[in-house]
C-alpha positions as CSV (number, residue, x, y, z in Angstrom):
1,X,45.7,1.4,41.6
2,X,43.9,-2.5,41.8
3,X,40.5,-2.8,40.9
4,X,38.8,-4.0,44.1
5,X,38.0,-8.0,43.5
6,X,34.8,-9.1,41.7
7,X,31.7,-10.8,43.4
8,X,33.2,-14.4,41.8
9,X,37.2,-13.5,42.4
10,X,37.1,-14.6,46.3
11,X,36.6,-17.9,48.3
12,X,33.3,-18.0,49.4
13,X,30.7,-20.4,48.3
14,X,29.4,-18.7,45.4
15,X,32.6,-17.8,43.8
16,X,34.0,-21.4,44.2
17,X,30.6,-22.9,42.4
18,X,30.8,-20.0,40.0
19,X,34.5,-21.0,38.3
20,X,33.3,-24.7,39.0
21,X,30.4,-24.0,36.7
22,X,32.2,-21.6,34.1
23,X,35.0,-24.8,33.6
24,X,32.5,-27.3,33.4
25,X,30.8,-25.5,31.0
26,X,33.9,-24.5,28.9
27,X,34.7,-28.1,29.0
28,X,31.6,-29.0,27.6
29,X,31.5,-25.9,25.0
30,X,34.8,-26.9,23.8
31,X,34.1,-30.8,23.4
32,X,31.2,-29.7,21.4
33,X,32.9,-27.3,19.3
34,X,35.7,-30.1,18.5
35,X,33.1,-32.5,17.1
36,X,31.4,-30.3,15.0
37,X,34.9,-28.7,13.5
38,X,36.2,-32.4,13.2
39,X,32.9,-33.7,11.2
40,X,33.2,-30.2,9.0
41,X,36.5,-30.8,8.1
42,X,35.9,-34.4,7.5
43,X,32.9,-33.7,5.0
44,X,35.3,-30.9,3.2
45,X,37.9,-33.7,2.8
46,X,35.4,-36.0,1.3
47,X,34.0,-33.1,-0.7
48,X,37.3,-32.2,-2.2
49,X,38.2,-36.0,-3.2
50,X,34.8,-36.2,-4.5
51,X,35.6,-33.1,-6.8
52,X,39.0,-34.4,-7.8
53,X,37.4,-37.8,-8.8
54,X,35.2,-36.2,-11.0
55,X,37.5,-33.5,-12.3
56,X,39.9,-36.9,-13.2
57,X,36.8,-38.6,-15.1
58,X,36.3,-34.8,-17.0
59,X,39.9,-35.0,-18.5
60,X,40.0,-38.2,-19.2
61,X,36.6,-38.0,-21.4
């Protein structure tokens, strides 16, 4: 037995400008989400040399 169809599952007005807007806003979300994963990772890369660097000046000493 189907579930009968949500208020945002059909074609009227609302349900169209409802997906538009959960999209655009998953778009945006994700775009976000992207920049701040690719920064972290970038400052754990530079963390990690830094560490190694030092950890190289330690042995050497």
């Amino acid at each position: 037995m189907a579930l009968p169809p949500g208020p945002y599952a059909g074609t009227s007005t609302l349900s169209l400008v409802a997906r538009a807007s959960a999209f655009s806003f998953g778009l945006v979300y994700g775009s976000i989400k992207l920049k701040y994963l690719k920064a972290k990772a970038k400052s754990q890369r530079k963390l990690k040399q830094r560490l190694t660097a030092e950890a190289r000046r330690f042995v050497h000493s």
